[in-house]
Backbone as CSV, one residue per row, in Angstrom:
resi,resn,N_x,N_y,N_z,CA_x,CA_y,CA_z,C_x,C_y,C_z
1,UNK,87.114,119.769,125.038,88.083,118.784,125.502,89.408,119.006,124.765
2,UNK,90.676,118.872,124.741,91.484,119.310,124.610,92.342,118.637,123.821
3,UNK,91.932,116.822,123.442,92.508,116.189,122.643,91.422,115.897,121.054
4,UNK,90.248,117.278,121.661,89.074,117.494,120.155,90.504,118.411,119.170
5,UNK,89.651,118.392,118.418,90.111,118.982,117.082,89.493,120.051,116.087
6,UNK,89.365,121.120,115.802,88.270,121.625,115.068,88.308,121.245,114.073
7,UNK,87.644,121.342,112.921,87.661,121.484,111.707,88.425,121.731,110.913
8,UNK,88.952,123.305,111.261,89.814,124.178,110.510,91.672,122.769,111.327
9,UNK,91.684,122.887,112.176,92.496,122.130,112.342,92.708,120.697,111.612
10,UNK,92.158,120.064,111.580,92.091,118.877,110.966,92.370,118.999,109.553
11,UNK,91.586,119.891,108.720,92.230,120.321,107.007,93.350,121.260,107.300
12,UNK,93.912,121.846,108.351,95.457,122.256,108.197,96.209,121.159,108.162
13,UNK,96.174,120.159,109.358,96.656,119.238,109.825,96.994,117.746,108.950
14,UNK,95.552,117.779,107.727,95.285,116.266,107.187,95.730,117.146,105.436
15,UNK,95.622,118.280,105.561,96.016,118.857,103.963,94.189,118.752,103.316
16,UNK,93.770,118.498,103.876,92.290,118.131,103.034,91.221,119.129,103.452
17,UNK,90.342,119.610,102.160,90.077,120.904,102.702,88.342,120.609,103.869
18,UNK,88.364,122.075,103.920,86.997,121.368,104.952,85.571,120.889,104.770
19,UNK,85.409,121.486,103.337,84.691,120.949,102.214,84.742,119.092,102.207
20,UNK,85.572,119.215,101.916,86.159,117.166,101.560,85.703,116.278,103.592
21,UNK,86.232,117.009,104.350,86.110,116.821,105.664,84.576,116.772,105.384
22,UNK,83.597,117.965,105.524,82.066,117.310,105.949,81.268,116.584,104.821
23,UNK,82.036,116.322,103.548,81.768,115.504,102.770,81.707,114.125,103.294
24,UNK,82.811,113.941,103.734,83.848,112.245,104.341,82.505,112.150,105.713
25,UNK,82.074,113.228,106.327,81.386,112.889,107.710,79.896,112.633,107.018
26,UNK,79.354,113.276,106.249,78.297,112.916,105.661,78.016,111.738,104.778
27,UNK,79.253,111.290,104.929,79.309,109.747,103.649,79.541,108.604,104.901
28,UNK,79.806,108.773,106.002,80.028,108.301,107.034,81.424,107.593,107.087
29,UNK,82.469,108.437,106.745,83.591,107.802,106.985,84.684,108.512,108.365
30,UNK,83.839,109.378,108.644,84.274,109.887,109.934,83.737,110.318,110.670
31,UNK,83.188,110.790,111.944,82.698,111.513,112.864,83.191,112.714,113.527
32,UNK,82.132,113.640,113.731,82.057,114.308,114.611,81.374,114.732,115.836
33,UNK,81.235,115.307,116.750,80.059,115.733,117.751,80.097,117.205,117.664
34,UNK,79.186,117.420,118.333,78.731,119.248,118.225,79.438,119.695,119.231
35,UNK,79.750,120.536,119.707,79.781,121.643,120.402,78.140,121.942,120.911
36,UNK,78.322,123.094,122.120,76.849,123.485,122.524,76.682,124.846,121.676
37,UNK,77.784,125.808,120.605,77.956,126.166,119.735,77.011,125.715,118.598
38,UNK,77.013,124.147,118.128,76.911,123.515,117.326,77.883,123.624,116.646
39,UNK,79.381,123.351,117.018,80.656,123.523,116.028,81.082,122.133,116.008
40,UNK,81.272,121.323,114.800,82.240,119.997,115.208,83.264,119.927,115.651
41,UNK,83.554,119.041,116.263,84.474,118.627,117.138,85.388,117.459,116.613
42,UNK,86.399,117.151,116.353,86.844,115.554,115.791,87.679,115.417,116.877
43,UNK,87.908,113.572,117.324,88.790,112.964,117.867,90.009,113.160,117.240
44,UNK,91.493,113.022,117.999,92.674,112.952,116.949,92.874,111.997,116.669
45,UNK,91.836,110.951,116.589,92.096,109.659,115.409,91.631,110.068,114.230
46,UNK,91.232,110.995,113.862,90.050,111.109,112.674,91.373,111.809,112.031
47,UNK,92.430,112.094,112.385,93.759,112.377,111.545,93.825,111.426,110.665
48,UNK,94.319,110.032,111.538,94.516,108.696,110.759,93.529,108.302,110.109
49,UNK,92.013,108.285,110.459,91.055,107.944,109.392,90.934,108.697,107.738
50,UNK,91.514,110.121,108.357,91.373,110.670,107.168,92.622,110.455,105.740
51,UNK,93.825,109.951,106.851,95.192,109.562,105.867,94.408,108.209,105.368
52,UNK,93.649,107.076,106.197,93.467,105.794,105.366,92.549,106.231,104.418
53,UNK,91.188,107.463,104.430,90.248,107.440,103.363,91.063,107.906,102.536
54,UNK,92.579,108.890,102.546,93.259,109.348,101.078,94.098,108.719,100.531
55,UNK,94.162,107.779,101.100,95.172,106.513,100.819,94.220,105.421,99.951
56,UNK,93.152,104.952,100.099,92.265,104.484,99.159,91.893,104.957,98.306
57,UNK,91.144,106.506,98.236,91.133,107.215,97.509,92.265,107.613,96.068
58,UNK,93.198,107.710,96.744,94.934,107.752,95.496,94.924,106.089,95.018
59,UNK,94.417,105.351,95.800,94.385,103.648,95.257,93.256,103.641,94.152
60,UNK,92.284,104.266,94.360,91.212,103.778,92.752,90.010,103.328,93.999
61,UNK,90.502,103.183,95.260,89.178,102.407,96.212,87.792,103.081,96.210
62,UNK,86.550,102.272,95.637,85.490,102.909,95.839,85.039,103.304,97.065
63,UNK,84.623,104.722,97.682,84.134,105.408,98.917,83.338,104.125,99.740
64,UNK,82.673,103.325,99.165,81.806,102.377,99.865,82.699,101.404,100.525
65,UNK,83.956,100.890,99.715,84.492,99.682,100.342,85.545,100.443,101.433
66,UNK,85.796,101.944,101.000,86.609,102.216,102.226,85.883,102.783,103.389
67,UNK,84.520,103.229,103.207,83.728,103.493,104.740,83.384,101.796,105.356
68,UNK,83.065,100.569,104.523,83.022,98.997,104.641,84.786,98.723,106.050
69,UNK,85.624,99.327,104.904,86.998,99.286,106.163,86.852,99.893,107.135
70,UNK,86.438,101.022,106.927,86.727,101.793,108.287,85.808,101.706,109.416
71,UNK,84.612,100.666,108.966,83.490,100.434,109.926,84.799,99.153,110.805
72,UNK,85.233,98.307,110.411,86.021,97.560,111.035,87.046,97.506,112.227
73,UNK,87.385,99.118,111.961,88.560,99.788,112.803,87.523,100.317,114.567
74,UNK,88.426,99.769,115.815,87.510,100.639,116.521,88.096,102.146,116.581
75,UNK,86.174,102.401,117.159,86.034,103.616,117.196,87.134,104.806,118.280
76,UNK,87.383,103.969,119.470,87.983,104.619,120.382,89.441,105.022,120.388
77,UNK,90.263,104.526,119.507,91.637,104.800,119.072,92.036,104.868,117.601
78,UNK,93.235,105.503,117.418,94.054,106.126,116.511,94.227,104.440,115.623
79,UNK,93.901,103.758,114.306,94.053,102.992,113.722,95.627,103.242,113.575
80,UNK,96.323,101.625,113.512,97.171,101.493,113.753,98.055,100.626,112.662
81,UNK,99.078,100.437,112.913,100.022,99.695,111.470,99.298,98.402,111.367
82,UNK,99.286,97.398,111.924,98.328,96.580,112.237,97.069,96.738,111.307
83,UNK,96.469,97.853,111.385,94.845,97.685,111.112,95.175,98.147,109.431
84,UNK,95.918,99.195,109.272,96.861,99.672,107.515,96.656,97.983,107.410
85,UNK,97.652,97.511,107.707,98.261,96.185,106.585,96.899,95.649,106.851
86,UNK,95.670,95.128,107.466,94.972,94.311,107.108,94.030,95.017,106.220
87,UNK,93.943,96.213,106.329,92.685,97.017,105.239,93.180,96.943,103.690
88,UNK,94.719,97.024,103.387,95.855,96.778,102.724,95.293,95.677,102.209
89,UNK,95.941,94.483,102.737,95.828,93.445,101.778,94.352,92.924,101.465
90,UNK,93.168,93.712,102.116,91.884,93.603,101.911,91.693,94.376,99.704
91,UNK,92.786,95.733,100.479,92.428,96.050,98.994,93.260,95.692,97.728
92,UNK,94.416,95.025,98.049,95.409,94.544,97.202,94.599,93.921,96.224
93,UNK,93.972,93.202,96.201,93.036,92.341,94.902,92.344,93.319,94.103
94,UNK,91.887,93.899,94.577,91.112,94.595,93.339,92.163,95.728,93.150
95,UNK,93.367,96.240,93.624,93.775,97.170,92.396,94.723,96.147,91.663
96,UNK,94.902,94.994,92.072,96.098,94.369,91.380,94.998,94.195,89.977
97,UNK,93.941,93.663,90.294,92.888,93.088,88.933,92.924,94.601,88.218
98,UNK,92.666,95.718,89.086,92.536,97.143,88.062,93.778,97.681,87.702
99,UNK,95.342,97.291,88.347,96.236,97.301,87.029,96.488,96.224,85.786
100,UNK,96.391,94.980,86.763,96.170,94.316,84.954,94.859,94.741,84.233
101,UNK,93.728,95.053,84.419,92.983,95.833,83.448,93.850,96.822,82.287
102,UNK,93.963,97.560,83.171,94.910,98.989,82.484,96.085,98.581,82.135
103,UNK,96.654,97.399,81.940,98.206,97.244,81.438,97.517,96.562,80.414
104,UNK,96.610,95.959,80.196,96.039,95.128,78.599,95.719,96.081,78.329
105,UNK,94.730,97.447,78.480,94.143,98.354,77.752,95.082,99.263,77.204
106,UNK,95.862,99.339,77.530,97.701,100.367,77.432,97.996,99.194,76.442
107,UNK,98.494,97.903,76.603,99.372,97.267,75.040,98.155,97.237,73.632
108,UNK,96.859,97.439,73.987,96.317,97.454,73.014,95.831,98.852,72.155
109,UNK,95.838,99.835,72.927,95.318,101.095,72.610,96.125,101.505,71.299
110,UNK,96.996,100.939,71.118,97.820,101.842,69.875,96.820,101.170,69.015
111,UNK,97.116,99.674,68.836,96.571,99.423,67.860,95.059,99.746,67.675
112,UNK,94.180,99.900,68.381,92.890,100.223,68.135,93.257,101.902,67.702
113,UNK,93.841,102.858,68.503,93.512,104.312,67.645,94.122,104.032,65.935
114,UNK,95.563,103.115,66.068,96.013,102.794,64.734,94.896,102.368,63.529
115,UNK,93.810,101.399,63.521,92.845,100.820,63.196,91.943,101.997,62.761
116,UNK,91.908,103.031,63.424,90.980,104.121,62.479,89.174,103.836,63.273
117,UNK,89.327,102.854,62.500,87.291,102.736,62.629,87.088,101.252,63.651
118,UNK,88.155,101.266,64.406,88.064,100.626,65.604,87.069,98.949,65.713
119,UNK,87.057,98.539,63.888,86.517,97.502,63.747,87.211,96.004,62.960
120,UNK,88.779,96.628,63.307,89.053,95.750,61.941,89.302,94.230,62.953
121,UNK,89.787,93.024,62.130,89.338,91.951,62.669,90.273,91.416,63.440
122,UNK,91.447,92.001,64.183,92.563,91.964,64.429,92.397,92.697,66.256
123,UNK,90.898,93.275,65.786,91.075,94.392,67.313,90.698,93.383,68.957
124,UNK,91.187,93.943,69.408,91.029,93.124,70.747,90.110,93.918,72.063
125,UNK,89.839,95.324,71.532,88.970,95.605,72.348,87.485,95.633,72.277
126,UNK,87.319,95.921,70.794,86.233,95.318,70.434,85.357,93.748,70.386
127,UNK,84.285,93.634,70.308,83.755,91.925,70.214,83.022,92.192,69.009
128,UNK,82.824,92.501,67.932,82.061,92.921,66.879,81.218,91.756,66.549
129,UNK,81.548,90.542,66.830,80.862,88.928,66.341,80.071,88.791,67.425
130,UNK,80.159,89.463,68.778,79.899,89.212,70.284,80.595,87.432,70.547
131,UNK,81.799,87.482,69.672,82.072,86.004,70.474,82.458,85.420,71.822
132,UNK,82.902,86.803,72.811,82.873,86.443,74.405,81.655,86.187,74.866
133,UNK,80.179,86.704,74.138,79.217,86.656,74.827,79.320,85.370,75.775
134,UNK,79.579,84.046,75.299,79.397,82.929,76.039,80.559,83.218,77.412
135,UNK,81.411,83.992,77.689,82.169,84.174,78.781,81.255,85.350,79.849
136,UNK,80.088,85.544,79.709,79.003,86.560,80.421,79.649,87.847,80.446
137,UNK,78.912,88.949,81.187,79.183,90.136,80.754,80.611,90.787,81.262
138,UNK,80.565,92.152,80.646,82.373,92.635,81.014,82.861,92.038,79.467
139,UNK,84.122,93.345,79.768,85.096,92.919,78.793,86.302,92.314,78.719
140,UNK,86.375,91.384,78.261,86.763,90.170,79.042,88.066,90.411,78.391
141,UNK,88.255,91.100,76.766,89.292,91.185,75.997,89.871,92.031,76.398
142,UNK,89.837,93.066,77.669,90.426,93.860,78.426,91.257,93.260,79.222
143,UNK,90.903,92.277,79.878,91.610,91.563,81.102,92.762,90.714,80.340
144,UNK,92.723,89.876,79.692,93.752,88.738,79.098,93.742,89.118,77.593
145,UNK,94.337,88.456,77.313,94.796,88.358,75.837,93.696,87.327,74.833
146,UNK,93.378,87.751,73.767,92.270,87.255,73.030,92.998,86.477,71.964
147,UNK,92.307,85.798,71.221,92.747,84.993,70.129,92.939,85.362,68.965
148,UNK,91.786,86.511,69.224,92.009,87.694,68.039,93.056,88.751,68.043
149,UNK,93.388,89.126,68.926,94.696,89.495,69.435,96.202,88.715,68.786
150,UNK,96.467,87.523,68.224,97.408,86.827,68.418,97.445,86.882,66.647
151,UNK,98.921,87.349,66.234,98.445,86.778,64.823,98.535,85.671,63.791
């Protein structure tokens, strides 16, 4: 059919090699059909599926929550600006929570490599007393600012 795609086309076309392509089809984030060859075949939506899986992918998005999106999108057309912004602000929360992670772990890191033996009583990435225990698991002195932190 003439609006298929091969393989080799699709990693010229998407920059992604063809390796990563029957990876993405075996993880089920894209499809193909055979040929009577047995050669795959892709729709030219599987362009755009493959820009939204590298677009999550460069975001930190785990493979599960972006094949979870892309089950959402239909199958029969090219995903659209529309369907971006709602998968978008689906994932906005968790990288916003995983840059404030990494912006507390960045103002504190000096001082913990500074600290040497990464125990003194001042450190904020450590719990050495386990006194968050009562806040349940995770590191909680990663996310916000601790008391021990403050001097």
């Amino acid at each position: 059919m003439i609006n298929e795609l091969t393989i080799g086309e699709v990693s010229s076309r998407s920059g992604v090699a063809p390796s990563a392509l029957r990876f993405y089809e075996a993880q089920g984030l894209i499809g193909a059909h055979r040929t009577s060859g047995n050669q795959r075949r892709y729709d030219r939506a599987t362009l755009r599926r493959v820009a939204l899986v590298q677009a999550g992918r460069a975001a930190g998005i785990p493979l599960e929550q972006i094949r979870a999106a892309l089950e959402t999108l239909p199958s029969q057309r090219t995903p659209n600006r529309r369907d971006w912004e709602r998968l978008a602000r689906a994932w906005r929360i968790d990288i916003d929570h995983r840059i404030a992670t990494l912006q507390s772990l960045r103002n504190r890191l000096t001082t913990c490599i500074g600290c040497g033996c990464l125990s003194i009583d001042r450190c904020s990435l450590l719990n050495p007393d386990d006194e968050a225990s009562t806040l349940g698991p995770g590191a909680h002195y990663l996310q916000r600012d601790s008391r021990r932190a403050r001097p």
